[in-house]
C-alpha positions as CSV (number, residue, x, y, z in Angstrom):
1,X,0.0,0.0,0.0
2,X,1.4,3.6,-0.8
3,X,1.9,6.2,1.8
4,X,-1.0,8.7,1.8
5,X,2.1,11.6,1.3
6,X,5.7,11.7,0.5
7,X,8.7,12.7,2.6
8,X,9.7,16.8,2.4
9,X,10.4,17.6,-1.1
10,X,11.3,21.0,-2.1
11,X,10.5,20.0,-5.9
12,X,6.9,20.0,-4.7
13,X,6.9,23.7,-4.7
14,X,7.6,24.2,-7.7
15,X,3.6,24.8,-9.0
16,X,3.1,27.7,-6.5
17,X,6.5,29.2,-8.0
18,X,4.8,28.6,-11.4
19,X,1.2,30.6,-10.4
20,X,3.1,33.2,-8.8
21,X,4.8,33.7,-11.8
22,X,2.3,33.6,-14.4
23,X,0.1,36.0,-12.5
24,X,2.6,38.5,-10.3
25,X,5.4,38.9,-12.4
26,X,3.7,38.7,-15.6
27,X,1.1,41.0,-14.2
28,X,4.0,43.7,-13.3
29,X,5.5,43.1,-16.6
30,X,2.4,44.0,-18.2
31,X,1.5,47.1,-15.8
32,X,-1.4,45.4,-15.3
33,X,-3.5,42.8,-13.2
34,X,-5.7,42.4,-16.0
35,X,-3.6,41.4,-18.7
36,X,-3.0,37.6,-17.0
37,X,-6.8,36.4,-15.4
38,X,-5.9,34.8,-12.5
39,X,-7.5,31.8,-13.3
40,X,-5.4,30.9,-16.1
41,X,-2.4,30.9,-13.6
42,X,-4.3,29.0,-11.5
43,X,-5.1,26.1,-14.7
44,X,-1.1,26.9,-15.4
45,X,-0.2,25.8,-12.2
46,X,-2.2,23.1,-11.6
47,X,-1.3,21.7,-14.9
48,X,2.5,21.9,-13.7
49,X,1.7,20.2,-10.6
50,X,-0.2,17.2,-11.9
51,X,2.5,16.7,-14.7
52,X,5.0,16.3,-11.8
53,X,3.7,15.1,-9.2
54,X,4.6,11.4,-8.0
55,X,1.6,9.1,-7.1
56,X,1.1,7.1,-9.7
57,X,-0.7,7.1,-13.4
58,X,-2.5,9.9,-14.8
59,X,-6.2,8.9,-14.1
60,X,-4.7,8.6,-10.2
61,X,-2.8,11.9,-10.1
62,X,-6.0,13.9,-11.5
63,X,-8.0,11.9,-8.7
64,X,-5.1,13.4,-5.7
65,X,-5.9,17.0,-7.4
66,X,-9.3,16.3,-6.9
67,X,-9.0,15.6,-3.6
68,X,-8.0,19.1,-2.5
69,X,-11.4,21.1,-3.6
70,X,-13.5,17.7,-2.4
71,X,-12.7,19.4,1.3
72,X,-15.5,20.1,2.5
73,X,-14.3,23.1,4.1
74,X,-13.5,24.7,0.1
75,X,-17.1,23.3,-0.5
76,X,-19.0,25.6,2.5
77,X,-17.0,28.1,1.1
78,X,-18.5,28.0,-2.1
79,X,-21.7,27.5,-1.0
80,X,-21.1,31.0,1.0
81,X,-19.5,32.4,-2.2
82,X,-23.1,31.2,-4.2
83,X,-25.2,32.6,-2.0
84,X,-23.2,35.8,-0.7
85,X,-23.8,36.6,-5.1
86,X,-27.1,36.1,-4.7
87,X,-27.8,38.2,-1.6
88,X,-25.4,41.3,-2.9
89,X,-27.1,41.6,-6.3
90,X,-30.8,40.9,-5.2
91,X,-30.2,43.7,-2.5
92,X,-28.8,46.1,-5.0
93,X,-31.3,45.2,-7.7
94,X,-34.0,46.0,-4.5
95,X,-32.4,49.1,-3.1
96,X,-30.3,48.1,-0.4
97,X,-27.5,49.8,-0.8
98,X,-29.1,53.4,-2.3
99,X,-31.0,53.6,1.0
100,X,-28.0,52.4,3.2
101,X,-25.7,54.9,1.7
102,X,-28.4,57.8,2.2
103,X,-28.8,56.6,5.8
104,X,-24.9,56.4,6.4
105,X,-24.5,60.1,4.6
106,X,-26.9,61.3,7.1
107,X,-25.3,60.0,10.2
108,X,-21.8,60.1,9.2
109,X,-20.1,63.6,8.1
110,X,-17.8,63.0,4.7
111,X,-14.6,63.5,6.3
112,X,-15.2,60.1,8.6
113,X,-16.8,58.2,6.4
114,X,-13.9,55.8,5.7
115,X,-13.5,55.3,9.4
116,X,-16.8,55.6,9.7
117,X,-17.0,52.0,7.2
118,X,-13.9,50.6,8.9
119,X,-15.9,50.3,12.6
120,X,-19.1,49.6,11.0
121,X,-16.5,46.5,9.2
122,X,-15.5,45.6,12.5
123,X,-18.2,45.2,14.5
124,X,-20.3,43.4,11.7
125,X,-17.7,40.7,11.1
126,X,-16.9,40.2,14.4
127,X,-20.8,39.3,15.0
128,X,-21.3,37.3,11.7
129,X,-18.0,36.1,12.2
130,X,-16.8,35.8,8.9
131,X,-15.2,38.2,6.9
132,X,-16.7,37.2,3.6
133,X,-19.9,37.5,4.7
134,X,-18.7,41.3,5.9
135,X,-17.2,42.3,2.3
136,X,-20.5,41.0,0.4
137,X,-23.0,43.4,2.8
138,X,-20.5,46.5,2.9
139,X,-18.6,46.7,0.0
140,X,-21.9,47.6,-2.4
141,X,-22.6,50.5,0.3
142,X,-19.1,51.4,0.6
143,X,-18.4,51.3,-3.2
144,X,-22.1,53.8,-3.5
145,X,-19.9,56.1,-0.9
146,X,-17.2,56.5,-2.8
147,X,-19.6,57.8,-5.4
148,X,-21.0,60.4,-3.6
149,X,-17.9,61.6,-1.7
150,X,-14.9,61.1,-4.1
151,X,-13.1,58.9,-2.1
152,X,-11.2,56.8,-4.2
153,X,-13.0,53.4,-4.6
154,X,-10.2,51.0,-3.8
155,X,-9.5,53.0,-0.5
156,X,-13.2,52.4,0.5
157,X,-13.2,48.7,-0.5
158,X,-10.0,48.3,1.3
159,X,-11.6,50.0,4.7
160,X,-14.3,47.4,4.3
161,X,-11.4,44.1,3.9
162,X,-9.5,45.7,7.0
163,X,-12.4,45.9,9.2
164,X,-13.6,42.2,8.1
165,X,-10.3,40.8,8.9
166,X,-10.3,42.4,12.3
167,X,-13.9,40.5,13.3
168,X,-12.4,37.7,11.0
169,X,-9.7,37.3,13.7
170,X,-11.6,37.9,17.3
171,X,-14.7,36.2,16.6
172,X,-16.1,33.4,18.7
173,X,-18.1,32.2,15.9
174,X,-15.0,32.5,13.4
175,X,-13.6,29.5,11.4
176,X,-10.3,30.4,12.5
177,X,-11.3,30.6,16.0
178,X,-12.7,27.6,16.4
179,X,-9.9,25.9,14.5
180,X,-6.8,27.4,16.4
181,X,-8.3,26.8,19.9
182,X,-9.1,23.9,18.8
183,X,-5.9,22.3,17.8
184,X,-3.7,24.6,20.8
185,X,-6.3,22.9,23.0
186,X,-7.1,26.4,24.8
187,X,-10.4,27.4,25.1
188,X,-12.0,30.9,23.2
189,X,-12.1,33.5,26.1
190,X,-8.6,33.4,26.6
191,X,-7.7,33.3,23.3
192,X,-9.5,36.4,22.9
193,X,-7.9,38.1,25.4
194,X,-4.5,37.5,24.3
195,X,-5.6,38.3,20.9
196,X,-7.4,41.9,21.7
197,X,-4.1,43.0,23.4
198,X,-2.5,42.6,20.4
199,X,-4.7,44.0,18.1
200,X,-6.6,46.5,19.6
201,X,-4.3,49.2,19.5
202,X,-3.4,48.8,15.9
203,X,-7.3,48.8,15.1
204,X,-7.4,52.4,16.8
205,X,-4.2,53.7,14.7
206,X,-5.8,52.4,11.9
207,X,-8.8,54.5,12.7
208,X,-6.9,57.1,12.8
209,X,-5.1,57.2,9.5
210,X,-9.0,56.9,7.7
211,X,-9.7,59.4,9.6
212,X,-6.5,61.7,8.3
213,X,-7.0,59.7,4.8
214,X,-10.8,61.0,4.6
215,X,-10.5,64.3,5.9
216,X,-9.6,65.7,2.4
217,X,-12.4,64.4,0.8
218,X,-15.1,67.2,-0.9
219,X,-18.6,65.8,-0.5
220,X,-20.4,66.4,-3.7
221,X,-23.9,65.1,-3.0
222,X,-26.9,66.2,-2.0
223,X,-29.3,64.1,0.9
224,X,-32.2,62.1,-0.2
225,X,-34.7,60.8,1.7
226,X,-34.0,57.6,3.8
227,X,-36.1,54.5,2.4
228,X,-36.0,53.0,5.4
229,X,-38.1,49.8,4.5
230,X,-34.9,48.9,2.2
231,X,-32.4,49.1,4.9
232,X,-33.9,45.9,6.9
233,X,-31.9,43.7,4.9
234,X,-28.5,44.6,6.6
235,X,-30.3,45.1,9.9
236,X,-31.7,41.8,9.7
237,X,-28.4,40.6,8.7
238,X,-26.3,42.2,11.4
239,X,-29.1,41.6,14.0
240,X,-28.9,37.3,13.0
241,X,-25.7,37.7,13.4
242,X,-25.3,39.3,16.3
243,X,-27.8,36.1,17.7
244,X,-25.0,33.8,16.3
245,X,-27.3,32.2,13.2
246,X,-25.7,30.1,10.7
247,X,-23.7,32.6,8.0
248,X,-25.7,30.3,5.4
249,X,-28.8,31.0,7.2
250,X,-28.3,34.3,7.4
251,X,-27.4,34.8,4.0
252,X,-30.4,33.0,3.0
253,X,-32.6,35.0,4.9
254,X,-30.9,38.1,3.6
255,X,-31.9,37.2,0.3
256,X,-35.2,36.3,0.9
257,X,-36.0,39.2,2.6
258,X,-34.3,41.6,0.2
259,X,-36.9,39.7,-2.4
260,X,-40.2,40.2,-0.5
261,X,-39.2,43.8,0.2
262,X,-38.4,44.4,-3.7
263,X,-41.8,42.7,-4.7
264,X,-43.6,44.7,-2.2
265,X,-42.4,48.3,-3.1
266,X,-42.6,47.4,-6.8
267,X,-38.6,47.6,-7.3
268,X,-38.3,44.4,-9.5
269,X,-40.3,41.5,-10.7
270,X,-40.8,37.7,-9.6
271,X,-38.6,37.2,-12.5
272,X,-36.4,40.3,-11.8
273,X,-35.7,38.4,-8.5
274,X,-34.8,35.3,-9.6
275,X,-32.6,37.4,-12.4
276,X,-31.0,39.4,-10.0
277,X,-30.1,36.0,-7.6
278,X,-28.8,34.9,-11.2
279,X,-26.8,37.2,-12.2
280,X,-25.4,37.3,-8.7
281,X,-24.2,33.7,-8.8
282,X,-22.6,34.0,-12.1
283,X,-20.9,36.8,-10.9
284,X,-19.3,34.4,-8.5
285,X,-18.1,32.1,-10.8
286,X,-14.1,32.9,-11.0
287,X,-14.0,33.2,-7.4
288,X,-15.5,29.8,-7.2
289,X,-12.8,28.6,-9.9
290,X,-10.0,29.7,-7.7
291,X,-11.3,28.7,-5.2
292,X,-11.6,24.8,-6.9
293,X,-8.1,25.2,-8.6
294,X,-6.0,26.5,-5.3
295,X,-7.6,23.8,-3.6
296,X,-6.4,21.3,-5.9
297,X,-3.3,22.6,-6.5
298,X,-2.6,22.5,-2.3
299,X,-3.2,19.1,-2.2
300,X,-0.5,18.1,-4.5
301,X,2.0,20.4,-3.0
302,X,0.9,18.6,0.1
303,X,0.8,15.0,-1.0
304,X,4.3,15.4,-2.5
305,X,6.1,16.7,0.4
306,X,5.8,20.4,-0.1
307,X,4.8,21.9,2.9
308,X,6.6,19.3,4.9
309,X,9.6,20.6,3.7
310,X,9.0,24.1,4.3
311,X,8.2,23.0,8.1
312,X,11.7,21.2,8.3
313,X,13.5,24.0,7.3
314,X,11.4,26.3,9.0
315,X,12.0,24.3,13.0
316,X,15.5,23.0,12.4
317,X,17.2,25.8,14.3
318,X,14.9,26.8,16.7
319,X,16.5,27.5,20.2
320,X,14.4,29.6,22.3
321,X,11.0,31.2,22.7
322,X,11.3,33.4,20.1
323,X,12.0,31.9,17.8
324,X,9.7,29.1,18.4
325,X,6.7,31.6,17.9
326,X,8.4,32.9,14.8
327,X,8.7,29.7,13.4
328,X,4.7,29.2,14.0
329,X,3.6,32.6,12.4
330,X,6.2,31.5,9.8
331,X,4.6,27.6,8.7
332,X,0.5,29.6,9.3
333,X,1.8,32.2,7.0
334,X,3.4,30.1,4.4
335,X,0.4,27.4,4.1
336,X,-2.1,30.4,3.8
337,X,0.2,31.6,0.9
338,X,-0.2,28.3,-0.5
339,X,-3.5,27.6,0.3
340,X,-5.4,31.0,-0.2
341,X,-7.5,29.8,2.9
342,X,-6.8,31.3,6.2
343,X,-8.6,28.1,7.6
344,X,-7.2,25.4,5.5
345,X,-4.0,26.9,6.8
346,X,-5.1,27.1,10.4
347,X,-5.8,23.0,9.8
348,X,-2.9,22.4,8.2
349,X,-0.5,24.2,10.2
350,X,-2.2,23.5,13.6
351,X,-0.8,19.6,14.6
352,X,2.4,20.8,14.0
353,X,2.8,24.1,15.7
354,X,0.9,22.5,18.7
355,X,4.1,20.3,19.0
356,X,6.4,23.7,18.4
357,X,4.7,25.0,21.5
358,X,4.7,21.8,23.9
359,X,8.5,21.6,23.2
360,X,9.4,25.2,23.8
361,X,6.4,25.5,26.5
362,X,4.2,28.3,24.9
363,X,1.0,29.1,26.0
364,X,-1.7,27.6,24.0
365,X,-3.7,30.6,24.1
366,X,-0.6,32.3,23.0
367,X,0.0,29.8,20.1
368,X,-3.7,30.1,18.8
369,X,-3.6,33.8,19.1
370,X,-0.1,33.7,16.9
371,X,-1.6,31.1,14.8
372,X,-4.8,33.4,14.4
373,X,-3.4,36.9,13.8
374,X,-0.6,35.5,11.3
375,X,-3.0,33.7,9.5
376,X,-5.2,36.6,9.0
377,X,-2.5,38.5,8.1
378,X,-1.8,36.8,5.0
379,X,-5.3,36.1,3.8
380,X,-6.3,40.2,4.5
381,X,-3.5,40.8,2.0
382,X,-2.9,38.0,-0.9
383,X,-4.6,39.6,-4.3
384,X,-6.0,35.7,-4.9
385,X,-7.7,35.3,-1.6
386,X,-11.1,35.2,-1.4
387,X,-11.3,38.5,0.6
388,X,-9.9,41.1,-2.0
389,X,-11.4,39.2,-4.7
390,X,-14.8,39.4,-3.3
391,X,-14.4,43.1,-2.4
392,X,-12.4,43.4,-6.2
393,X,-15.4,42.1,-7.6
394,X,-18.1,43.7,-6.0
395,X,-16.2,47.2,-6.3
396,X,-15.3,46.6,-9.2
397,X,-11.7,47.1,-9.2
398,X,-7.9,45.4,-9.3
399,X,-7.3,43.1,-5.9
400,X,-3.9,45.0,-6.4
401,X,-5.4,48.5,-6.1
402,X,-7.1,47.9,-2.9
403,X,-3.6,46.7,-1.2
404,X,-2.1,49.4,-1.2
405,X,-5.0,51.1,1.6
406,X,-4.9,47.8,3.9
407,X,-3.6,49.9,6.7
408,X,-4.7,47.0,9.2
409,X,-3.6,43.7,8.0
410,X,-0.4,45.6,7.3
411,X,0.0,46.9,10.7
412,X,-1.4,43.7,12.5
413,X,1.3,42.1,11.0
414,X,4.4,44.6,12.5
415,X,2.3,44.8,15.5
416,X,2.0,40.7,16.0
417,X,6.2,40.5,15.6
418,X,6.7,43.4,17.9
419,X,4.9,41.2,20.0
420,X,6.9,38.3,19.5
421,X,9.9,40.5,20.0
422,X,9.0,42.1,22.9
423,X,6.8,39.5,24.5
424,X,3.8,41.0,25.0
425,X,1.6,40.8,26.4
426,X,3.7,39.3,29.2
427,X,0.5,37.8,31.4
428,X,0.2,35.8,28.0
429,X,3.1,34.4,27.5
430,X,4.4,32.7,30.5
């Protein structure tokens, strides 16, 4: 019988070396993101990596590649992804987002609008506990702001990614939460207070900076009257949520309530609903074929030893503390770069950096915080992730663009190694 994986092979990596340089660098050659669809460097790669990969005939390779999108957790995920496109358009088709963007002009002046988004961001995701779900209801109401207040539309869909990341990280209801206390063995509370040390001061610098970044905005509109009926949708939303509901559920209910409404006030059609949750999903369609390719292309990096190597390499000198926790924000970090799926990476990372911390006696709280934060990190910040290709969709602009205004995944990650550095916060890491 064959062993389910092979030993640490650096040859394995060789397919994410091929995607990243059939989309980055040919993408900077060209001057733009456009020019090279990241789907076909995702088919590139994948091709690459079943060509090489050990494991047997062809008809058995194909059947390992398959293996990595059959995960159930890259399946919810797409069932999210389907009906996320199906909730966004219906609400915009209905009104949604007109009437939230009148009600958030009225309460908010221009200058904080963008931190205005950014806290709305936070406190969403951290209630729905998933930043997807976060980036589908804001980013249509942030992307109508930018309209009306000529702030530039990546900024505003990049306010909406940093605040999802930061309830994407602190959540009790979060994938990731549940997955790192889960395999450091700590329980959710204390994890969350380790984690809220750490990144509650950078969420109040990046406040700040909107704030400076939106004060030289120059409103241009002029207030319409709040349609208050069509602003249920996100209320309902936020408020299920907030009661902990199933994101599918929620999104569900979202939809169907964003349908009823539109029937009622004479905004679309039976068939302009069912278009609108239509057109919706088809607009979801390359995320979901990323989403089905990275997946793939993971699990023969995986099955042929490559993230096995990069953990050897990445524990063989360890000697202290220190570096121990590097080493563990270092293996989350790499597999989400591989993966595109901060919780995929929290599942594959998580056995092993449990070990790191018995050995050098880390915290577990401390370990699933590190494993958390770093894991966000990367996944608030890759132009393939399903964040910034959500937000890039919905907006309607490059994932590249909005990177450059991701003040707080950029900041959680020089805050996170000061804190390795520095050891703080010291109560959590004795």
């Amino acid at each position: 019988m064959k062993p389910e994986n092979f030993p640490p092979n650096p040859l394995a990596l060789v397919p994410l070396g091929v995607f990243l340089l059939a989309y980055v660098a040919v993408s900077l050659a060209a001057g733009d993101f456009y020019k090279m669809p990241i789907t076909v460097a995702f088919v590139i790669a994948s091709i690459v990596a079943v060509a090489m990969s050990r494991g047997g005939s062809l008809h058995r390779r194909i059947e390992l590649f398959c293996k990595g999108p059959a995960n159930p957790n890259i399946m919810l995920m797409i069932l999210i992804f389907i009906l996320a496109g199906a909730f966004a358009q219906t609400a915009k088709a209905m009104g949604a987002v007109d009437a939230t963007v009148n009600l958030t002009l009225s309460i908010l002046p221009g200058n904080i609008l963008a931190a205005g988004v950014f806290l709305a961001a936070c406190l969403i995701s951290i209630s729905v506990g998933t930043s997807v779900g976060t980036i589908v209801a804001l980013t249509p109401v942030a992307a109508g702001l930018s309209e009306q207040t000529g702030l530039p539309l990546a900024l505003m869909a990049a306010v909406v990614v940093s605040g999802a990341m930061f309830g994407d990280n602190l959540s009790f209801i979060s994938d990731t939460t549940i997955v790192a206390t889960r395999t450091q063995g700590c329980s959710m509370d204390e994890k969350f207070k380790t984690n809220f040390a750490i990144v509650f001061p950078l969420a109040v610098l990046t406040m700040i900076l909107y704030v400076l970044l939106g004060s030289s905005s120059h409103p241009t509109f002029a207030l319409e009257p709040v349609a208050w009926i069509k602003v249920l949708p996100y209320a309902g939303v936020l408020l299920a949520a907030v009661l902990g509901v199933n994101v599918m559920l929620v999104l569900v209910g979202g939809t169907v309530l964003c349908g009823l409404i539109g029937l009622c006030t004479g905004s679309f059609s039976v068939w302009g609903w069912t278009t609108a949750m239509g057109t919706g999903i088809t607009g979801m369609a390359e995320l979901i074929i990323v989403t089905l390719l990275a997946g793939g292309m993971l699990e023969m990096i995986r099955y042929n030893g490559g993230l096995a190597f990069i953990i050897q390499k990445m524990t063989a000198h360890i000697t202290t503390k220190r570096g121990a926790e590097l080493s563990i924000a270092g293996i989350v970090s790499f597999a989400n770069v591989c993966t595109a799926n901060n919780t995929i990476a929290l599942i594959m990372a998580g056995p092993i950096t449990q070990e790191i911390a018995t050995k050098f006696k880390i915290a577990p709280n401390r370990s699933a915080s590190l494993l958390d934060i770093f894991s966000c990190v990367v996944q608030g910040i890759i132009p393939y992730g399903a964040q910034l290709l959500m937000a890039a969709n919905l907006a309607g602009v490059s994932p590249v663009g909005i990177m450059k205004y991701l003040y707080y995944p950029y900041l959680l990650g020089v805050g996170a190694l000061l804190a390795i550095v520095l050891r703080y916060p010291r109560k959590h890491t004795k």
